[in-house]
C-alpha positions, -999 to +999 in steps of 0.1 A: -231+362-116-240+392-091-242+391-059-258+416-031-228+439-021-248+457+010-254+422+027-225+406+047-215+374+026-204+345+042-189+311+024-186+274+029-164+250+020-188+218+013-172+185+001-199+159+010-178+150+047-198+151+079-170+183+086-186+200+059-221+196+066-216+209+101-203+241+085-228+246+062-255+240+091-235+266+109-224+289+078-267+295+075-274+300+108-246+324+109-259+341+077-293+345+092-278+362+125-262+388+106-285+395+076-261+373+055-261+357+020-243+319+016-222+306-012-218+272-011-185+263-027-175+231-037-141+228-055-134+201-082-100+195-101-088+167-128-063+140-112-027+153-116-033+191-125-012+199-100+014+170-101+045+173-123+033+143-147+009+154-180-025+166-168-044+135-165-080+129-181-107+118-153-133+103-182-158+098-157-157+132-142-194+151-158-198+185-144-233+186-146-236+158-122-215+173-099-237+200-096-270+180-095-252+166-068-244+196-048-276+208-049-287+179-037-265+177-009-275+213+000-313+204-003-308+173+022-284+191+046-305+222+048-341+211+034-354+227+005-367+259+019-331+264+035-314+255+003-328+278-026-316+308-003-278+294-002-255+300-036-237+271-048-207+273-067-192+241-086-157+256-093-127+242-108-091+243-092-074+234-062-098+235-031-073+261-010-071+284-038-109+282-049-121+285-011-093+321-009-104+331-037-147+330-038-137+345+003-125+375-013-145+408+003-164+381+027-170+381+060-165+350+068-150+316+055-165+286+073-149+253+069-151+212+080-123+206+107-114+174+083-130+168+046-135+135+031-095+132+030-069+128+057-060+109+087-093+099+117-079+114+142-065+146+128-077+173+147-079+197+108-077+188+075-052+202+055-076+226+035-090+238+073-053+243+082-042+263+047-074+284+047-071+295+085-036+306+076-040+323+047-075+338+045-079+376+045-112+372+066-124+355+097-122+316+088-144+293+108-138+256+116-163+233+119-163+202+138-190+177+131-213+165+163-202+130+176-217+103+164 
């Protein structure tokens, strides 16, 4: 999987929450300011991987749907057009750790101020919070527009 080294690289977090679609809307535009590419990340983990109890089995879980789905999320977020110039990446693991680690040599991490998790009126999710923290490159957090 290659990827342009002489363009600036920036990379969303996208989850299917309102927070996420507001960065990818602003991860693109941002990308098209600077000349970027856009990898769409979306992270995905079985229930308890990370728990001390054995790994548990999610039997419903089919990767290949989940990425159907993402594209489609990125086709009705961006349009089409929009959407077959942005990389997405279905990756496995814990969402903090997938999002440091696909930011790695970008320019910029762009992230939902809250995912599909969390409290209403938290001002950032915990991934938002744990990214802005630990990231080795500019993070970005996106609030959604009101409804």
């Amino acid at each position: 999987m290659g990827t342009d080294t002489s363009r600036p690289r920036v990379v969303v977090g996208v989850d299917g929450s309102r927070s996420s679609h507001a960065a990818l809307l602003w991860a693109v535009r941002y990308a098209g300011l600077i000349g970027g590419t856009v990898d769409a990340v979306a992270a995905w983990d079985l229930p308890g991987a990370y728990g001390w109890s054995a790994l548990a089995v999610d039997a419903d879980f089919d990767e290949a749907v989940a990425r159907q789905r993402l594209n489609q999320e990125l086709n009705e977020v961006l349009g089409a057009e929009e959407a077959a110039s942005v990389r997405a990446l279905l990756i496995r693991g814990n969402t903090v750790d997938v999002l440091l680690r696909a930011a790695e040599g970008a320019d910029a991490l762009v992230v939902g101020s809250r995912g599909r998790g969390g409290f209403g009126r938290a001002l950032l999710g915990s991934v938002s919070q744990h990214v802005a923290h630990h990231a080795k490159c500019p993070v970005v957090i996106v609030r959604p527009e009101p409804r």
